[in-house]
N, C-alpha and C positions, 0 to 999 in steps of 0.2 A: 770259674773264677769267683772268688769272693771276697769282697768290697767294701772296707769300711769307711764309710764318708765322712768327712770331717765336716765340721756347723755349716762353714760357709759352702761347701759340696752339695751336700743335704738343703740346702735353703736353694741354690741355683738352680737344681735337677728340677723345684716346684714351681719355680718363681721366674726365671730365666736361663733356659738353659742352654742360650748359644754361649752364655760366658765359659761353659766349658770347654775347653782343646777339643780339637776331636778326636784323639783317644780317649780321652777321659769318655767324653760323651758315648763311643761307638760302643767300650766295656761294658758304662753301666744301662744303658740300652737293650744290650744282648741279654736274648729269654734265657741264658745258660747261667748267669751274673746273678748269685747270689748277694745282693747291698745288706750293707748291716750298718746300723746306728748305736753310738754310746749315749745311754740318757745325760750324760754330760754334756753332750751335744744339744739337745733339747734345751737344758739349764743354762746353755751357754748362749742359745739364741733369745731365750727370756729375757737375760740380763742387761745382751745388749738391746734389745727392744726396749725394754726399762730405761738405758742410757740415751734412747733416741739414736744411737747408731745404725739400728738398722729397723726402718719400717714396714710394718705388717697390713694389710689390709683389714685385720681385725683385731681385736683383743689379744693379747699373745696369748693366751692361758688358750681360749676357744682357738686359736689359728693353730697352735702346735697341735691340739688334739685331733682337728680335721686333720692336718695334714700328715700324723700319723695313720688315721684311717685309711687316708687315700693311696699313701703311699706305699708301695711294694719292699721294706724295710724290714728286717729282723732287728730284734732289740739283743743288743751283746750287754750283757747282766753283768749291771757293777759288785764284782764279786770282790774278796778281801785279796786275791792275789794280784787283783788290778790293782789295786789301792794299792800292796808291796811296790808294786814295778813300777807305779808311776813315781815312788818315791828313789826308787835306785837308778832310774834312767836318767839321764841329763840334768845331771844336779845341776848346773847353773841355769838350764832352760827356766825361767823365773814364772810362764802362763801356767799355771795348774791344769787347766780348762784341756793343753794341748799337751799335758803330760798322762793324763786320764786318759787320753784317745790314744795317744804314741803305743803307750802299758795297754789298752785293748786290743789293736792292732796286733800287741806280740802275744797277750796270754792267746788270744783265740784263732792266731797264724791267720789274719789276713792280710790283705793290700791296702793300704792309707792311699785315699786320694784327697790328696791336698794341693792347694794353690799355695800355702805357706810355707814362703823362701827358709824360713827357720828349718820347720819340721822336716823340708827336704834337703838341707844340709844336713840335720845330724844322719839322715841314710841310718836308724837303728832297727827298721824294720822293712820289710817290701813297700814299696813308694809307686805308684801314680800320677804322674805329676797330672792336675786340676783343668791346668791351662795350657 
């Protein structure tokens, strides 16, 4: 299976990860689970760290980079065909941040796991529900 996590997926799996369901949890656990990360995801937990939305233990710039390190993660490459799709997908979805992930999930055919009631309403690509 292969697994793309959405910011708040990717932050729980490091940070706490009984907030995941436990499918969510059992998949990306499994030695067979391919996870992949969009660096949109990375810029999108900066930001909110920047907002104070969501607190780091460390510097965010230094905590993303360790926790890239540590974490068992492929980087899905903001390519130019991500950039088309996230534009022709759900024009009214108004977050950029989860239209860049929705468009990686589909250029690179994986599983979105998200806890986000939006992105698992529009159902535009394979879904995981988070929780």
């Amino acid at each position: 299976m292969k697994l793309l996590l959405d910011t708040h997926v990717w932050l729980w799996t490091l940070t706490d990860p009984d907030r995941l369901g436990r499918r969510a949890r059992a998949a990306v656990a499994r030695a067979t689970t391919e996870l992949w990360l969009s660096p949109i995801s990375v810029w999108e937990l900066l930001v909110l760290a920047e907002r104070g939305r969501v607190k780091l233990d460390d510097e965010p710039g230094r905590w993303a980079r360790e926790a890239l390190e540590r974490s068992p993660v492929r980087e899905a490459t903001l390519t130019s065909e991500v950039a088309i799709q996230s534009r022709e997908i759900a024009p009214s979805h108004g977050d950029p941040a989860d239209r860049f992930i929705m468009a990686t999930a589909l250029v690179y055919e994986l599983t979105l796991v998200t806890a986000d009631e939006a992105l698992l309403d529009l159902g535009l690509c394979p879904l995981l529900p988070g929780r």
